[in-house]
C-alpha positions as CSV (number, residue, x, y, z in Angstrom):
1,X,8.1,-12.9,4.3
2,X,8.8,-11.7,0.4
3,X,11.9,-11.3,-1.1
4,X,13.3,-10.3,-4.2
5,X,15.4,-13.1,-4.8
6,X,13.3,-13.8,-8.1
7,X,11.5,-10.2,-9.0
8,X,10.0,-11.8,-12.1
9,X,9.1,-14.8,-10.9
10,X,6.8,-13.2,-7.6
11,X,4.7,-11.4,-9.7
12,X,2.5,-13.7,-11.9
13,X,-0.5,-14.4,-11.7
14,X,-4.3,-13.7,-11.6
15,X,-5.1,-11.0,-14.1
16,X,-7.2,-7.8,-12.2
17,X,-9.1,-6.6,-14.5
18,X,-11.9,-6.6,-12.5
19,X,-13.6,-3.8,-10.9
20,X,-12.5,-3.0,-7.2
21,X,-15.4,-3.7,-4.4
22,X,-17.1,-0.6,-3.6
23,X,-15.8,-1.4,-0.1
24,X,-12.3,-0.4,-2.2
25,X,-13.9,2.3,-4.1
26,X,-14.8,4.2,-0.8
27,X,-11.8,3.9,0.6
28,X,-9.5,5.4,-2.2
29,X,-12.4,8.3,-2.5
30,X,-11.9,9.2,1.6
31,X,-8.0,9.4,0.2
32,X,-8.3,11.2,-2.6
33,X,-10.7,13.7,-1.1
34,X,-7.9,14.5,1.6
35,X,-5.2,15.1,-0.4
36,X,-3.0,17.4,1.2
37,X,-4.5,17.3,4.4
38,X,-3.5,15.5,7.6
39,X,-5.8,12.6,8.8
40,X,-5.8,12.3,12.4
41,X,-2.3,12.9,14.3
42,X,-0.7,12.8,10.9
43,X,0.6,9.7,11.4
44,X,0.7,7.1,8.7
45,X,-1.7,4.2,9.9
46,X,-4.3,7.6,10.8
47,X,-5.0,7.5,6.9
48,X,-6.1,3.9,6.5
49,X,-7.8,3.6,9.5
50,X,-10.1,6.5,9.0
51,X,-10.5,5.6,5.8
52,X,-11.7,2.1,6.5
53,X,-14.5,4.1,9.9
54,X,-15.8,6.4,7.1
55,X,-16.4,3.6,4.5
56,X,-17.7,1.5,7.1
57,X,-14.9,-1.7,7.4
58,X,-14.9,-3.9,10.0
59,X,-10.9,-4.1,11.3
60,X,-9.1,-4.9,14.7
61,X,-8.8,-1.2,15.6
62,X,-4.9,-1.7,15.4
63,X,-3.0,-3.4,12.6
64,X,-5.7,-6.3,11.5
65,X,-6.9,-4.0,8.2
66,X,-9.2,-6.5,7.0
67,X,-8.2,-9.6,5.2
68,X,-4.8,-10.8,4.7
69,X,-4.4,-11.7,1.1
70,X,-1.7,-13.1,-0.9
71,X,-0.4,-10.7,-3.4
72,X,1.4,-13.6,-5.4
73,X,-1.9,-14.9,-5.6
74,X,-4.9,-13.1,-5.7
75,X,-5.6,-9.9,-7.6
76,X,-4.1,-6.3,-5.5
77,X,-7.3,-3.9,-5.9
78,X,-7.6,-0.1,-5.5
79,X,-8.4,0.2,-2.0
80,X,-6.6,-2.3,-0.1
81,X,-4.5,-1.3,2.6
82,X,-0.6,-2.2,2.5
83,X,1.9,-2.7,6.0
84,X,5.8,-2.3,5.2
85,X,7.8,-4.3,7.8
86,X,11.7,-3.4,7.6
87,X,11.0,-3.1,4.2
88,X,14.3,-2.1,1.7
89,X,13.9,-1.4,-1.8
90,X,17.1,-1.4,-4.2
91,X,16.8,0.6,-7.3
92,X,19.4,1.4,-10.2
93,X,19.6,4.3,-12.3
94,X,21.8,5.6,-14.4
95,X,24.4,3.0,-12.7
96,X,23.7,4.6,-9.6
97,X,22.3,2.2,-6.6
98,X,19.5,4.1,-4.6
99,X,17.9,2.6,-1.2
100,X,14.8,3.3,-0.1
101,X,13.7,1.7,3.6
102,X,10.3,1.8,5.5
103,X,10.6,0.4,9.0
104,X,7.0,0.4,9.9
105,X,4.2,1.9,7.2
106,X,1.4,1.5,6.6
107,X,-0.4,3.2,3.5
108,X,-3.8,2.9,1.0
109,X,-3.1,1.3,-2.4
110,X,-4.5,4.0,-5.0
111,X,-4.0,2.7,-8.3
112,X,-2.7,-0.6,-9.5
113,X,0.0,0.0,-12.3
114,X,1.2,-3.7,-12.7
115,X,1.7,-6.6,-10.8
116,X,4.0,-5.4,-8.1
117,X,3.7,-1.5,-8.9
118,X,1.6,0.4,-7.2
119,X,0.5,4.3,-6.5
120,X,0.2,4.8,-2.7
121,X,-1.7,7.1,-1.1
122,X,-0.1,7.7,2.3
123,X,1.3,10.3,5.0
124,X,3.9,10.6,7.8
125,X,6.9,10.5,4.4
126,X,9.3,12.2,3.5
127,X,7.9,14.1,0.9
128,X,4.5,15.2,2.0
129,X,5.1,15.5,6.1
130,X,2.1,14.5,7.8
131,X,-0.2,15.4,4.8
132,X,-1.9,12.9,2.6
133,X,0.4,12.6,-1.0
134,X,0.8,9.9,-3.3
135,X,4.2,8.1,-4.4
136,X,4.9,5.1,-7.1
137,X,6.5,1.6,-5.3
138,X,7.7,-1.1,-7.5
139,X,7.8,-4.3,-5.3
140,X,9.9,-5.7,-7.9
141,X,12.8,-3.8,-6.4
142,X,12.2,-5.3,-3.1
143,X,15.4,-6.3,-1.1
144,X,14.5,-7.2,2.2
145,X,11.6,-7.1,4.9
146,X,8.2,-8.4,4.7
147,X,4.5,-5.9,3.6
148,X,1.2,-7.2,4.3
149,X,-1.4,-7.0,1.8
150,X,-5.1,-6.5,3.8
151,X,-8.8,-6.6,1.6
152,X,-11.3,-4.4,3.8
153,X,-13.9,-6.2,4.6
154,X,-17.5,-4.8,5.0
């Protein structure tokens, strides 16, 4: 499980500034291309997992979405697949507390900002139904729960 306990302090680490596997690269394409459009049923995981069929991954059919890797550790790429687990996120603005939760959510990583930040492309939220959108999440914020970072693998 990750915490927030230390925000700073979780995101070190390995610099990215490589380029993303094709594997990666195909995967955030298959998003991008179906931008406002729903995948499947509509429902989140429908995204990733069709994503990771039309690039031609190799995953558990469920919620195995490659290759578990640690975040704190290893460089976060365009293209992998993140899983929310009771996840809370605490943000302030303007003095004002705002708290965003996902239960259960799974959603493609689209663009690496910083260590922690990312752009996600996903569906099945609150803001784009069961069409594919984008949002920003800063992990920094992160105030309880556990995600899963997964590498697809070929």
């Amino acid at each position: 499980m990750i915490t927030a306990l230390l925000p700073f302090l979780l995101f070190p680490g390995v610099p990215c500034d490589t380029v993303p596997p094709p594997l990666n690269q195909a995967i955030v394409t298959f998003v991008e291309e179906h931008l406002d459009k729903k995948v499947g049923s509509g429902e989140c995981w429908d995204l990733a997992a069709e994503a990771l069929d039309k690039a031609g991954a190799t995953w558990n059919g469920e919620y195995d979405f490659g290759k578990p890797i640690d975040p704190l550790r290893e460089c976060v790429y365009p293209g992998d697949i993140i899983h929310f687990k009771n996840v809370t996120l605490r943000t302030f603005v303007n003095g004002q507390t705002s708290t965003t939760r996902m239960n259960d959510h799974t959603a493609v990583i689209t663009f690496v900002m910083d260590r922690g930040v990312f752009q996600l492309g996903h569906q099945n939220t609150s803001f784009s139904g069961r069409k594919v959108g984008h949002s920003d999440i800063d992990l920094r914020n992160l105030a309880g729960g556990e995600y899963t970072v997964f590498r697809p693998e070929p």
